[in-house]
Biopython code that builds the backbone (N, CA, C, O; Angstrom):
import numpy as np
from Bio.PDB.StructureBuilder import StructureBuilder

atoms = [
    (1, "UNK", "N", (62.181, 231.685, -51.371)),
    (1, "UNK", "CA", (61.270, 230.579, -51.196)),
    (1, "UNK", "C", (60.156, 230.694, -52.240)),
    (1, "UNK", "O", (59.507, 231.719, -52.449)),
    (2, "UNK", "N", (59.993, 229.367, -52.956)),
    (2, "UNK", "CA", (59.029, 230.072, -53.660)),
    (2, "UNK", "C", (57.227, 229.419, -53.242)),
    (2, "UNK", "O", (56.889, 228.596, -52.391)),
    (3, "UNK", "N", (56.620, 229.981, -53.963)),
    (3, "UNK", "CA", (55.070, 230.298, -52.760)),
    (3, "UNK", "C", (54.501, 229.136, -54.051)),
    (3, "UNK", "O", (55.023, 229.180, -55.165)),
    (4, "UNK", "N", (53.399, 228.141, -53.732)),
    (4, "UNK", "CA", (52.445, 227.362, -54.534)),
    (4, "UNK", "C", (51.718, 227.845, -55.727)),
    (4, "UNK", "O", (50.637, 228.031, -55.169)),
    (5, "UNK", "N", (51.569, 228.088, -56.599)),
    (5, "UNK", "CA", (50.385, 228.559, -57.686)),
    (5, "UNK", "C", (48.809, 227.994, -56.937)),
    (5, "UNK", "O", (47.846, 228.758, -57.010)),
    (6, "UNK", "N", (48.655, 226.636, -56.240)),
    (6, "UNK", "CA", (47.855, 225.886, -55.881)),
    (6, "UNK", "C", (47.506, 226.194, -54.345)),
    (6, "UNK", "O", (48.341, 226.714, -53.605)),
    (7, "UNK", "N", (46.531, 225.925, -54.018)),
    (7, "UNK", "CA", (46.030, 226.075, -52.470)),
    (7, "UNK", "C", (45.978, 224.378, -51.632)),
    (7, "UNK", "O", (46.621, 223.418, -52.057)),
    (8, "UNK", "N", (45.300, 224.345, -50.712)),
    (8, "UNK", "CA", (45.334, 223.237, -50.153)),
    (8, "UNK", "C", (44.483, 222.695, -50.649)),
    (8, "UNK", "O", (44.585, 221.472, -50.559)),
    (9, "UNK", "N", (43.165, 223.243, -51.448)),
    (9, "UNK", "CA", (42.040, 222.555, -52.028)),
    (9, "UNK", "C", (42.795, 221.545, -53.233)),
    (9, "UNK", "O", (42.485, 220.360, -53.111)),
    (10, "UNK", "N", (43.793, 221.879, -54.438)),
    (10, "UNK", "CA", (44.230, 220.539, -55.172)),
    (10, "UNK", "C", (44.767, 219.526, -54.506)),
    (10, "UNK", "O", (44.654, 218.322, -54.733)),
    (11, "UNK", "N", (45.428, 220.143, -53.570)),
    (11, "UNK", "CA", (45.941, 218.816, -52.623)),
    (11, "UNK", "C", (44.995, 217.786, -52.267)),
    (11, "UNK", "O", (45.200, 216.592, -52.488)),
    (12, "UNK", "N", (44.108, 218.181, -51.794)),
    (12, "UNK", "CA", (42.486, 217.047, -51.225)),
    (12, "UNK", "C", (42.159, 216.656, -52.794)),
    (12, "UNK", "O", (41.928, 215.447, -52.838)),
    (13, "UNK", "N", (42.084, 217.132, -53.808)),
    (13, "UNK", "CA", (41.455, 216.893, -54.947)),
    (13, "UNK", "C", (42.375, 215.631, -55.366)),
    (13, "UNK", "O", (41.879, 214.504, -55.345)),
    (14, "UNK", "N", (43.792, 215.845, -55.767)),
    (14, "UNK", "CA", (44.684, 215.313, -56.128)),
    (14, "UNK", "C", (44.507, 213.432, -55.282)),
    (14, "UNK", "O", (44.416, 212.296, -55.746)),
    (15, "UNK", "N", (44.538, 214.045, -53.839)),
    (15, "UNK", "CA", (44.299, 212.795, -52.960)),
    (15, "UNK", "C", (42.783, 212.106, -53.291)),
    (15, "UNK", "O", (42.527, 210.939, -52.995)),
    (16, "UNK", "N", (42.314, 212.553, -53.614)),
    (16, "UNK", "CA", (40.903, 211.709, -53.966)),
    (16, "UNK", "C", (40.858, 210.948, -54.795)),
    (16, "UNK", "O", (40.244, 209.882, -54.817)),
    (17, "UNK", "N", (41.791, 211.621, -55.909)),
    (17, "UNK", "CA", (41.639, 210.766, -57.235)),
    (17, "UNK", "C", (42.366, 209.589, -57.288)),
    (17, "UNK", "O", (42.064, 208.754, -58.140)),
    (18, "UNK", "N", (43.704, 209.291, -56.150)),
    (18, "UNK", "CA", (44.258, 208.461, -55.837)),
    (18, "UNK", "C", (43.750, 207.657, -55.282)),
    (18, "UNK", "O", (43.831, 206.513, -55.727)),
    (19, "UNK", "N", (43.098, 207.889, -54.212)),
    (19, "UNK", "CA", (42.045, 207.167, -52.844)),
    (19, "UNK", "C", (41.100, 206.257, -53.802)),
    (19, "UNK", "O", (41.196, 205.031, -53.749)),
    (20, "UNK", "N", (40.124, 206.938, -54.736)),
    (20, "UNK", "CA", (39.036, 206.325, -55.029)),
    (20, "UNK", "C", (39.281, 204.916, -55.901)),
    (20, "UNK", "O", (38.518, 203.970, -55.712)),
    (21, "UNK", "N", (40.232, 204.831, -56.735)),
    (21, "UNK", "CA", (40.748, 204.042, -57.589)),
    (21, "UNK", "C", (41.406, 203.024, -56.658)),
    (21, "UNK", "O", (40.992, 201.904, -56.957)),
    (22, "UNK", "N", (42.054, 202.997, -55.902)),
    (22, "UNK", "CA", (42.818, 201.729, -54.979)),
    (22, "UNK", "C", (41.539, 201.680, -53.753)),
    (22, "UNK", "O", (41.685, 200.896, -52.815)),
    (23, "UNK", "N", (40.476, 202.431, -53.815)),
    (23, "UNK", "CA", (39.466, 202.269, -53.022)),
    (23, "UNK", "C", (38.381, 200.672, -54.032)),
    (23, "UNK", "O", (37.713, 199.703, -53.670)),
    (24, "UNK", "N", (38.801, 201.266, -55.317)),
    (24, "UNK", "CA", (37.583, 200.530, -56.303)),
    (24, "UNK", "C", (38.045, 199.179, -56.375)),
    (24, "UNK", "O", (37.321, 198.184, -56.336)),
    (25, "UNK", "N", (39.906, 199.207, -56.534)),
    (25, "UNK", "CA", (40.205, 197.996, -56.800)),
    (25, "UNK", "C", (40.323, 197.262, -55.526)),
    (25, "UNK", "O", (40.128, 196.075, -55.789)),
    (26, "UNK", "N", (40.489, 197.377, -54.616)),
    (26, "UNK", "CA", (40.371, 196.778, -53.448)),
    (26, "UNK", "C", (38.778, 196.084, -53.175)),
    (26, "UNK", "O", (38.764, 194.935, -52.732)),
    (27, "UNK", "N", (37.365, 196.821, -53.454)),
    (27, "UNK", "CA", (36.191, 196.268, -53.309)),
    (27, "UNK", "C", (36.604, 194.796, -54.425)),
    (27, "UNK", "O", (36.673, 193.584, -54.216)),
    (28, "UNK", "N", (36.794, 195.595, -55.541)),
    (28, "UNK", "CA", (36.756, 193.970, -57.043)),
    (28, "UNK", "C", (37.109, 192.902, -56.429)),
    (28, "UNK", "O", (36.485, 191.841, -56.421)),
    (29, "UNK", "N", (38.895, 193.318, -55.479)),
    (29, "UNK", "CA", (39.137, 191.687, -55.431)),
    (29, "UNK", "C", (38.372, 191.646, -53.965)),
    (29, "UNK", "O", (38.699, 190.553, -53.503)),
    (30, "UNK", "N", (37.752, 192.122, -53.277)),
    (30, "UNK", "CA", (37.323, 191.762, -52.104)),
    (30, "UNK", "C", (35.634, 191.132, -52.995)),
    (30, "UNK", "O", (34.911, 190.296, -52.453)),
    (31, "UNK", "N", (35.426, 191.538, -53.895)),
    (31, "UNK", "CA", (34.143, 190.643, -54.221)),
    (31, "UNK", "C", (34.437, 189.520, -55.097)),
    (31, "UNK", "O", (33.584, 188.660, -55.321)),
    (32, "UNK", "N", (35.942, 189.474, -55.751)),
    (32, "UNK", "CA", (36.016, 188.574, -56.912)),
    (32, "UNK", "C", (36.170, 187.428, -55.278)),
    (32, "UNK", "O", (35.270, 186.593, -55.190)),
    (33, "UNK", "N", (37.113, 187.425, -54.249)),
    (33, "UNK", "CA", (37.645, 186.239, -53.598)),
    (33, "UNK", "C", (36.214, 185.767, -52.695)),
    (33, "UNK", "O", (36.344, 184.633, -52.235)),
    (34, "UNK", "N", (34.901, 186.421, -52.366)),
    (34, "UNK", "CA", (33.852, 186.281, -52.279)),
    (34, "UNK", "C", (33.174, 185.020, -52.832)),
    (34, "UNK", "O", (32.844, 183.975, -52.271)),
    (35, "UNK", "N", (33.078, 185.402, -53.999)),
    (35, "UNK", "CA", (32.721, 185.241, -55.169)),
    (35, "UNK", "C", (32.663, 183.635, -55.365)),
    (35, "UNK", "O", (31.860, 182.719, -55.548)),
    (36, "UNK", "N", (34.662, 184.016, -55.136)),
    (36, "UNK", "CA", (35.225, 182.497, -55.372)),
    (36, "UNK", "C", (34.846, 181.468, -54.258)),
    (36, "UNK", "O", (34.654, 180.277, -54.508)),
    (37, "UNK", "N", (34.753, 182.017, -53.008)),
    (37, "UNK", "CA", (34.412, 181.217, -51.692)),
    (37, "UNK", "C", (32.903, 180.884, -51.887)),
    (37, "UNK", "O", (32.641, 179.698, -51.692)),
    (38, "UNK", "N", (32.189, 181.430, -52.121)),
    (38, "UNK", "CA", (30.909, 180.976, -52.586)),
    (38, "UNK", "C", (31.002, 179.670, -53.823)),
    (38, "UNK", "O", (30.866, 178.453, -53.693)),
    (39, "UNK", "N", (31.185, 180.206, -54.592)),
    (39, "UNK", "CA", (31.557, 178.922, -55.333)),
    (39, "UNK", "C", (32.208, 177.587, -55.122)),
    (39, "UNK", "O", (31.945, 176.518, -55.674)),
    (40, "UNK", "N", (32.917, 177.803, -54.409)),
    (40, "UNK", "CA", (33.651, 176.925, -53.831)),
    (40, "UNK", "C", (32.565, 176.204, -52.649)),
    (40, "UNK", "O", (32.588, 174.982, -52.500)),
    (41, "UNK", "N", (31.795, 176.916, -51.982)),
    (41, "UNK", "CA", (31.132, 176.498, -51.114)),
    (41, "UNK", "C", (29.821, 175.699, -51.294)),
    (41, "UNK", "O", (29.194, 174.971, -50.524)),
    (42, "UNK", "N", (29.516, 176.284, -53.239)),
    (42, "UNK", "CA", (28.598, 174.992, -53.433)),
    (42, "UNK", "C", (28.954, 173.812, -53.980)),
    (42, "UNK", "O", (28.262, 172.806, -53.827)),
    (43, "UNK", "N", (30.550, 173.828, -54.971)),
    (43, "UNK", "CA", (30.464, 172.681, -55.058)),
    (43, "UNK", "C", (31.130, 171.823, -54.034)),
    (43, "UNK", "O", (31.189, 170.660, -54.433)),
    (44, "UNK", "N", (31.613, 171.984, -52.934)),
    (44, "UNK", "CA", (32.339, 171.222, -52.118)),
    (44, "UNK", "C", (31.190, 171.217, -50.701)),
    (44, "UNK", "O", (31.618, 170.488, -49.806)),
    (45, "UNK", "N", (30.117, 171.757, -50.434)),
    (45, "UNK", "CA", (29.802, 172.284, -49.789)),
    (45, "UNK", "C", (29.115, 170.604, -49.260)),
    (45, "UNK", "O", (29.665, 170.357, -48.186)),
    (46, "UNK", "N", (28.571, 169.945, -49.472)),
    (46, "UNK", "CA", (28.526, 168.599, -49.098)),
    (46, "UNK", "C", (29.171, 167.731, -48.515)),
    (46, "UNK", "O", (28.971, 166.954, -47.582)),
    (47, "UNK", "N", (30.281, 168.061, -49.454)),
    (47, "UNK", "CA", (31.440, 166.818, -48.599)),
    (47, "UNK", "C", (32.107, 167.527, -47.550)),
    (47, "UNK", "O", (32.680, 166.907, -46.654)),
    (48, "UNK", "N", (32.068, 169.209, -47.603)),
    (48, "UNK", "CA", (32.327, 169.573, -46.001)),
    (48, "UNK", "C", (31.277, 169.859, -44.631)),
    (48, "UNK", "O", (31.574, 170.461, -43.600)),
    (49, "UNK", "N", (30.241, 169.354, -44.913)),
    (49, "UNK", "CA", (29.273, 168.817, -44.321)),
    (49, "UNK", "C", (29.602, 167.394, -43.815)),
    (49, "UNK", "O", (30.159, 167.134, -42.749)),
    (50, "UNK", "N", (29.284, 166.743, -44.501)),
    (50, "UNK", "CA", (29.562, 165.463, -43.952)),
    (50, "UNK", "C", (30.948, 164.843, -43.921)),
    (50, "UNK", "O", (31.124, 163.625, -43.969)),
    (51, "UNK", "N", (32.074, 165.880, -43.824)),
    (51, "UNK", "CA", (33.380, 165.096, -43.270)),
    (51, "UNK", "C", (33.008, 165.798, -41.985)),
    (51, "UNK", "O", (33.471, 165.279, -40.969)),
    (52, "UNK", "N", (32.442, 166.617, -41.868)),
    (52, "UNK", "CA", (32.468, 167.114, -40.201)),
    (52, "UNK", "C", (31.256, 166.915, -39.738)),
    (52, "UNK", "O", (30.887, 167.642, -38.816)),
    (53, "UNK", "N", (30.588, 166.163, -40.120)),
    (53, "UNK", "CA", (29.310, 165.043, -39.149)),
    (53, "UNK", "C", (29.833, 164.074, -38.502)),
    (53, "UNK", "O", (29.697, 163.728, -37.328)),
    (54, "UNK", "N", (30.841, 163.383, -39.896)),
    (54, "UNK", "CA", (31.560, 161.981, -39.724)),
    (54, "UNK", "C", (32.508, 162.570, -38.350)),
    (54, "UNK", "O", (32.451, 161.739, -37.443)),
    (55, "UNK", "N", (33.280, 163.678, -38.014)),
    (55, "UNK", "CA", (33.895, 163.597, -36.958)),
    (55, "UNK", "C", (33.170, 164.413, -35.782)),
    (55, "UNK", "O", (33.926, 164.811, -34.896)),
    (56, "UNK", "N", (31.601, 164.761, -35.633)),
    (56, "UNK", "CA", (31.153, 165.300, -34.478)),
    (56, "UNK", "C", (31.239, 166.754, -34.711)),
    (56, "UNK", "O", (30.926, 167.464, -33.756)),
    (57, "UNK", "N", (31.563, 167.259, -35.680)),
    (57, "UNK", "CA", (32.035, 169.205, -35.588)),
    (57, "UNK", "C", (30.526, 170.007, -36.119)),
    (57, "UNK", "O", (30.160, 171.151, -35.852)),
    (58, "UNK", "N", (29.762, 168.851, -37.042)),
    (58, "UNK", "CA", (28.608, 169.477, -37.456)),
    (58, "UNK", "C", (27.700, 170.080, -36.770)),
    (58, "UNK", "O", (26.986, 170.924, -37.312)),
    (59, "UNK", "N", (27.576, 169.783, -35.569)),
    (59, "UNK", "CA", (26.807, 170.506, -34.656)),
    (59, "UNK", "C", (27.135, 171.654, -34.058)),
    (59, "UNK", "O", (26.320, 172.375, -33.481)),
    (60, "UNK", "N", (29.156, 172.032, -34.236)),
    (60, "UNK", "CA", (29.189, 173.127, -33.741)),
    (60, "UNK", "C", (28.972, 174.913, -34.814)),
    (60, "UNK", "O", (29.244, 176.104, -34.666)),
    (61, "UNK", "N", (28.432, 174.153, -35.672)),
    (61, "UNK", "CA", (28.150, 175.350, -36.780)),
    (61, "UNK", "C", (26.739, 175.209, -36.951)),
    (61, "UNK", "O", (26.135, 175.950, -37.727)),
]
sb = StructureBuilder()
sb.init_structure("model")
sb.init_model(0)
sb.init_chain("A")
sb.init_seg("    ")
for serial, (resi, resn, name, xyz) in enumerate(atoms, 1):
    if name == "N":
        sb.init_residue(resn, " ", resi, " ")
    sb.init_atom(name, np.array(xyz, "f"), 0.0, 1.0, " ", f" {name:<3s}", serial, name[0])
structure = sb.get_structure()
């Protein structure tokens, strides 16, 4: 059988360096689709106001 050169400490190391990077890209698109909903929310942000006055819903927000 043969025995590790490495301990359990590269293992956690190894996993970090994986973690942090699909940790980073996951925030980007969670701020790019943000981002986009905001935008979206000013320029449309009127006419979804007042299509939901015109049917009574404006009051429930």
């Amino acid at each position: 059988m043969a025995v590790p050169c490495y301990g359990p400490a590269m293992d956690k190391t190894a996993r970090r360096y994986t973690v942090v990077p699909a940790a980073l890209v996951a925030l980007g698109l969670a701020v790019m689709v943000a981002t986009a909903a905001f935008a979206g929310w000013l320029e449309h942000g009127t006419a979804i106001f007042l299509s939901l006055a015109e049917s009574g819903m404006s009051w429930c927000f």
